[in-house]
C-alpha positions in Angstrom: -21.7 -17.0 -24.4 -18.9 -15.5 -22.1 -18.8 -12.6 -24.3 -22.8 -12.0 -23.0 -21.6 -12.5 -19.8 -18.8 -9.9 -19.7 -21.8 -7.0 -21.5 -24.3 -8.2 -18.6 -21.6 -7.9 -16.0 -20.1 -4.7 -17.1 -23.5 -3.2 -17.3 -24.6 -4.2 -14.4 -20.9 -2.7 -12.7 -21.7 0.7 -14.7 -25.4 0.9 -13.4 -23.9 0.3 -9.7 -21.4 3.4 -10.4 -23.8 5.5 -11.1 -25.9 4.9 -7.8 -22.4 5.3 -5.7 -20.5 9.0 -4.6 -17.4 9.9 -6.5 -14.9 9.4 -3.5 -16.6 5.7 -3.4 -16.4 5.3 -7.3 -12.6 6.4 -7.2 -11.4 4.5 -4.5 -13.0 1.1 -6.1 -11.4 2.2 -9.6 -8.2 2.8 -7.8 -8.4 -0.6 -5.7 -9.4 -2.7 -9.0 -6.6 -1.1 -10.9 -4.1 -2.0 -8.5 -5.6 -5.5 -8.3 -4.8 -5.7 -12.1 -1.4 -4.4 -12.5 -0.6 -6.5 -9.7 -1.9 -9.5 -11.0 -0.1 -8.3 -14.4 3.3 -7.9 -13.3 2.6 -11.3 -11.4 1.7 -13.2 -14.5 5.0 -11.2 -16.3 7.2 -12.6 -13.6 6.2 -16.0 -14.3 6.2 -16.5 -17.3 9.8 -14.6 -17.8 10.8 -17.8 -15.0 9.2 -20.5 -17.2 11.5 -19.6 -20.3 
């Protein structure tokens, strides 16, 4: 069921970039894949504590 979720959502996300400029589409990649390697190295850090 979450896999359904994830292909609604991501279709939904790729219908939205379609309808946006480019400079907005590239700043909102850029921003999310900050968000992630931020949240990456985060998660990295902690679990190199925790052993």
């Amino acid at each position: 069921m979450s896999l359904l979720i994830v292909i609604v959502a991501m279709g939904l996300l790729a219908g939205a970039a379609i309808h946006t400029s480019m400079p907005v589409f590239l700043t909102a990649s850029a921003a999310i894949a900050l968000w992630l390697l931020a949240f990456g190295a985060r998660e990295r850090i902690a679990r190199a504590r925790h052993r």
